[in-house]
Each structure stands twice: as C-alpha cells, then as structure tokens.
DRENDO-1510 file (C-alpha; in Angstrom, 1 decimal, always signed):
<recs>
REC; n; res; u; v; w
REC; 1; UNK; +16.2; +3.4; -10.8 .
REC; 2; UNK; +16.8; +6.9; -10.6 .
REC; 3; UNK; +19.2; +8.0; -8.2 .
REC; 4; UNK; +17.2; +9.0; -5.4 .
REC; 5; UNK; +15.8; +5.3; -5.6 .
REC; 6; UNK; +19.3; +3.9; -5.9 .
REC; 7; UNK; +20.3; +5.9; -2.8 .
REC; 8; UNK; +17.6; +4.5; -0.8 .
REC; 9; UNK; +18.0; +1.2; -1.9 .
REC; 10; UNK; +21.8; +1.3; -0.9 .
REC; 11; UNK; +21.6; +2.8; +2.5 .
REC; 12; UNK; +18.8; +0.6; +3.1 .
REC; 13; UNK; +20.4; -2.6; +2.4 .
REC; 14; UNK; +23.6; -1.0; +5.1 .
REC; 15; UNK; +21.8; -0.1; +7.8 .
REC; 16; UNK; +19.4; -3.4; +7.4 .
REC; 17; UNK; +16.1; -1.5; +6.9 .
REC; 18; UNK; +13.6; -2.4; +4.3 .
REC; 19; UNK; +12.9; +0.4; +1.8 .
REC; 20; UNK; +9.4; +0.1; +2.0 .
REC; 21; UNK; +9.6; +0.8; +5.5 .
REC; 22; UNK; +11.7; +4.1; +5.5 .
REC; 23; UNK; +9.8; +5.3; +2.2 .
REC; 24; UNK; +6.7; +5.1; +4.4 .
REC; 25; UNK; +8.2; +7.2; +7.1 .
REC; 26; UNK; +9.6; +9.9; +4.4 .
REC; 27; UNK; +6.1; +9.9; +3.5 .
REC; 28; UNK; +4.4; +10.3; +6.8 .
REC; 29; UNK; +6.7; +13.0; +8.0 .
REC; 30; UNK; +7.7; +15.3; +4.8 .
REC; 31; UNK; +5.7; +13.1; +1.8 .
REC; 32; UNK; +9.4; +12.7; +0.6 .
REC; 33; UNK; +9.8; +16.4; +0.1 .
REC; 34; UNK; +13.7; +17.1; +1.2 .
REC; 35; UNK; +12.2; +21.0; +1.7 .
REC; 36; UNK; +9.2; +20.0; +4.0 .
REC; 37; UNK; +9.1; +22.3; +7.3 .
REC; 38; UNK; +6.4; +21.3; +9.6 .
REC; 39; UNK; +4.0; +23.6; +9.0 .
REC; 40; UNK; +3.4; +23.5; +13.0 .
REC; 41; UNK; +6.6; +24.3; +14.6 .
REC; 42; UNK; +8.7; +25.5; +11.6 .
REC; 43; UNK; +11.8; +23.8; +12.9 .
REC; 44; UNK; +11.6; +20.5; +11.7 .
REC; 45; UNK; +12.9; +19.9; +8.5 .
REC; 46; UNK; +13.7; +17.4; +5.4 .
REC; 47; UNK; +12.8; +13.9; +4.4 .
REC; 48; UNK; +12.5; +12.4; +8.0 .
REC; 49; UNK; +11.6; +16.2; +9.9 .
REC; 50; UNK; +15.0; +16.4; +11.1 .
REC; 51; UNK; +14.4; +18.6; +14.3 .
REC; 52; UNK; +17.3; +21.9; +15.0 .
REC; 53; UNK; +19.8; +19.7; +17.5 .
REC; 54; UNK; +19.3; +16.6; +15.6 .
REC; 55; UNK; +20.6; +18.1; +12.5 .
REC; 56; UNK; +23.4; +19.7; +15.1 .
REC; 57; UNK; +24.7; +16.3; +16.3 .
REC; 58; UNK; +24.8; +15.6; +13.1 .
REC; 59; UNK; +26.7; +18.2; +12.0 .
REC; 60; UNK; +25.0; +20.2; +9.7 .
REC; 61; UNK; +21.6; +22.5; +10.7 .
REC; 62; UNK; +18.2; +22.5; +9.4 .
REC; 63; UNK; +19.0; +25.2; +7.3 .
REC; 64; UNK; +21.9; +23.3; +5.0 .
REC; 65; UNK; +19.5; +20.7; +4.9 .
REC; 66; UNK; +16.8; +22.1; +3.5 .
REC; 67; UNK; +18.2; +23.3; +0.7 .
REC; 68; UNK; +20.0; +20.1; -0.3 .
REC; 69; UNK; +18.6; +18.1; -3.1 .
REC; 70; UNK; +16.7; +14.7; -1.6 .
REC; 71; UNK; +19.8; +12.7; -2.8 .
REC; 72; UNK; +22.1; +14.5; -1.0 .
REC; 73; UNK; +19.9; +14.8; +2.3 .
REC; 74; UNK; +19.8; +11.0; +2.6 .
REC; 75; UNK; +23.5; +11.1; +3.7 .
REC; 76; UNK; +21.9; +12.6; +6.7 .
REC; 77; UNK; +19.1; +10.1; +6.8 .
REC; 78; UNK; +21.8; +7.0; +7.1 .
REC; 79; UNK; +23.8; +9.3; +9.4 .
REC; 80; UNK; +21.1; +9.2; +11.7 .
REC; 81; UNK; +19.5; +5.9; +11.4 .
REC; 82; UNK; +23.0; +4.7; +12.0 .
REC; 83; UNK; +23.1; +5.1; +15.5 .
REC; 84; UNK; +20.3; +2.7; +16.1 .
REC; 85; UNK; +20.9; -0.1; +13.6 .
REC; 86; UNK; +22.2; -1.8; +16.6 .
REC; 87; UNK; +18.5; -1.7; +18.1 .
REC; 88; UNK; +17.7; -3.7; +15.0 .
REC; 89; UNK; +15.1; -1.5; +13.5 .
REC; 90; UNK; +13.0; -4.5; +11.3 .
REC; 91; UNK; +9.7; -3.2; +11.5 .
REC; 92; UNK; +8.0; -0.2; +10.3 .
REC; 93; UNK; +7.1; +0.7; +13.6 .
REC; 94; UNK; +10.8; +0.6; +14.9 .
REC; 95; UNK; +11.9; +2.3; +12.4 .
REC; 96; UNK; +8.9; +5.2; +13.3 .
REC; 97; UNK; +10.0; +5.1; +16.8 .
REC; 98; UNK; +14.1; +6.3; +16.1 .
REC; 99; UNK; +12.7; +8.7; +13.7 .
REC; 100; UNK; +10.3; +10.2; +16.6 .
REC; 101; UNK; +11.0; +9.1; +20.0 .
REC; 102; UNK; +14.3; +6.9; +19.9 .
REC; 103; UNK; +13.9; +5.7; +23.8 .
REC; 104; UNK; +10.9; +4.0; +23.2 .
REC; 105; UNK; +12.5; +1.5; +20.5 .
REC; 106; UNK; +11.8; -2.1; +22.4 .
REC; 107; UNK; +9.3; -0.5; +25.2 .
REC; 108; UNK; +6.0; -1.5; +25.7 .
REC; 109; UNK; +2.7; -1.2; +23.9 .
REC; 110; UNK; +1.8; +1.3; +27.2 .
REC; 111; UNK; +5.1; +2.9; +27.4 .
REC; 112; UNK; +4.1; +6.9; +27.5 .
REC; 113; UNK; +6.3; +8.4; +24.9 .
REC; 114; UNK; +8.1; +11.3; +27.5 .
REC; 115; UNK; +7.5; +10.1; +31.0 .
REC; 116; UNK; +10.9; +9.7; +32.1 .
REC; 117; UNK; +11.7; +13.2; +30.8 .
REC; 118; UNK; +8.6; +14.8; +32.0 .
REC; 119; UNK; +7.5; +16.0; +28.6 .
REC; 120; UNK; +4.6; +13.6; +28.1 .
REC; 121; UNK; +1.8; +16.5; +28.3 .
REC; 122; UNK; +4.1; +18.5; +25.8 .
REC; 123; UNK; +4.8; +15.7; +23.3 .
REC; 124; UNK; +0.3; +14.6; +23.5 .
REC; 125; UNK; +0.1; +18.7; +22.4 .
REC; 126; UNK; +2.3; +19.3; +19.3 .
REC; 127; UNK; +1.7; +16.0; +18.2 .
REC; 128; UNK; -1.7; +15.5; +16.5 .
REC; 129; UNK; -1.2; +11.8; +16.9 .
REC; 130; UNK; -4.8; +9.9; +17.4 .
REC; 131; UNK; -4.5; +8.4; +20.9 .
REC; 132; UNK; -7.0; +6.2; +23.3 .
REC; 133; UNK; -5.6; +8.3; +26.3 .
REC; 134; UNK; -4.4; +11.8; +27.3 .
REC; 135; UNK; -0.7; +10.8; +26.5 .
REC; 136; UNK; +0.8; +9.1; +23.1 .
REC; 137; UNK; +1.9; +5.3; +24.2 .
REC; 138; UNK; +3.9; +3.3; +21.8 .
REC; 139; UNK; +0.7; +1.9; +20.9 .
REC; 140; UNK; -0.6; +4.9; +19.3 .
REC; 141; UNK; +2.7; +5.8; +17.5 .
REC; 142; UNK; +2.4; +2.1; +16.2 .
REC; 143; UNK; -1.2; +2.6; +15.2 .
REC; 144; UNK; -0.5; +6.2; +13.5 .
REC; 145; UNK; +1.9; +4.8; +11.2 .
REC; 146; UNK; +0.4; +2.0; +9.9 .
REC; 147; UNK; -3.0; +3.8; +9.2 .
</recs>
C-alpha cells in the first residue's frame, strides 16, 4: 500500500470505520484532494471539507491544512472522527452525517438537518443536496451519499 492507503487503513481500523466508507466521503466532499476548497463558500477545506471553526477546535485552521500533504491531513481526519466513534459510526451514512451535520447521527429519516438551530432554510441553500422537500432531512443526506 502506499502510505496514504496505509494511513487510512490504520485510522480506520481505530476509530472502527470501514475504509470504504470514509474513502467514499473523501470522495464526495474533496474527491480525495487534501487542497480541495469548496468552490461555493471558499471556506471549507481538505479531504473531509473541514469548515474554519472545525479546523479551530481542532487546533489547526484551514489554511495549515491545506497545504499539508493528504497523509499528513488525515491526522486531522481521525482527530475529528474521534469525537464520535462513541456514536458508533458503521454505516456510510453515519459516517456522512459527523462529517456534515453531527446532531443528526441516530435521528430520524424526517429529522430536518438545522431545526433546532434555526438554520434549516440556510443549510437547504448552500447545500445543493437533491431533496423531496424545502428542507434537507436525514433522508436526503442518506440518499445523496449513496447515489
């Protein structure tokens, strides 16, 4: 394997995640491109579109982070997942869910993704996710990602 493989593999079998699963979301949000900005916002940044307070708790920024090779940015990737491998993240779809909207890890297909922060009409704009309503549910999120 080379060692961005290795890495993966490693931090995978830690945190209990399949690889599979968080090589699909590296590919969905940056296709696996440590330098990837979303070309929407310009703040998110790196492998899983770490956003600018995310990378602060953390402690780094989205600067340092995109200019740090993929191997060394998955340090950051564990970092984060970390704090949810006690939600069990199995599935694809969990795993989705921490990267984009943590609190809705375990909710319901109809959960609206920002209704208990009031930002559900914000979240349905900047995110061009296909949804059957005005708002992005879990259910969306869950169907975006496995499309």
């Amino acid at each position: 394997y080379p060692p961005f493989q290795e890495k993966v593999q490693k931090i995978c079998s830690e945190l209990w995640i399949n690889p599979e699963d968080l090589k699909q979301i590296m590919k969905h949000e940056s296709g696996i491109d440590p330098k990837a900005v979303n070309r929407l916002t310009g703040k998110a940044t790196g492998l899983i579109q770490f956003m600018p307070e995310t990378a602060k708790g953390l402690w780094t920024t989205t600067g340092k982070l995109r200019v740090m090779s993929g191997v060394d940015q998955l340090d950051y990737v564990k970092k984060y997942y970390a704090q949810y491998a006690h939600k069990w993240l199995h599935t694809v779809e969990d795993l989705y869910l921490a990267t984009f909207y943590p609190k809705a890890i375990g909710k319901w297909e109809d959960y609206v993704i920002g209704s208990e922060t009031g930002n559900a009409a914000r979240i349905a704009m900047e995110n061009p996710f296909p949804r059957s309503g005005q708002y992005v549910t879990v259910k969306d999120v869950n169907r975006f990602i496995n499309a």
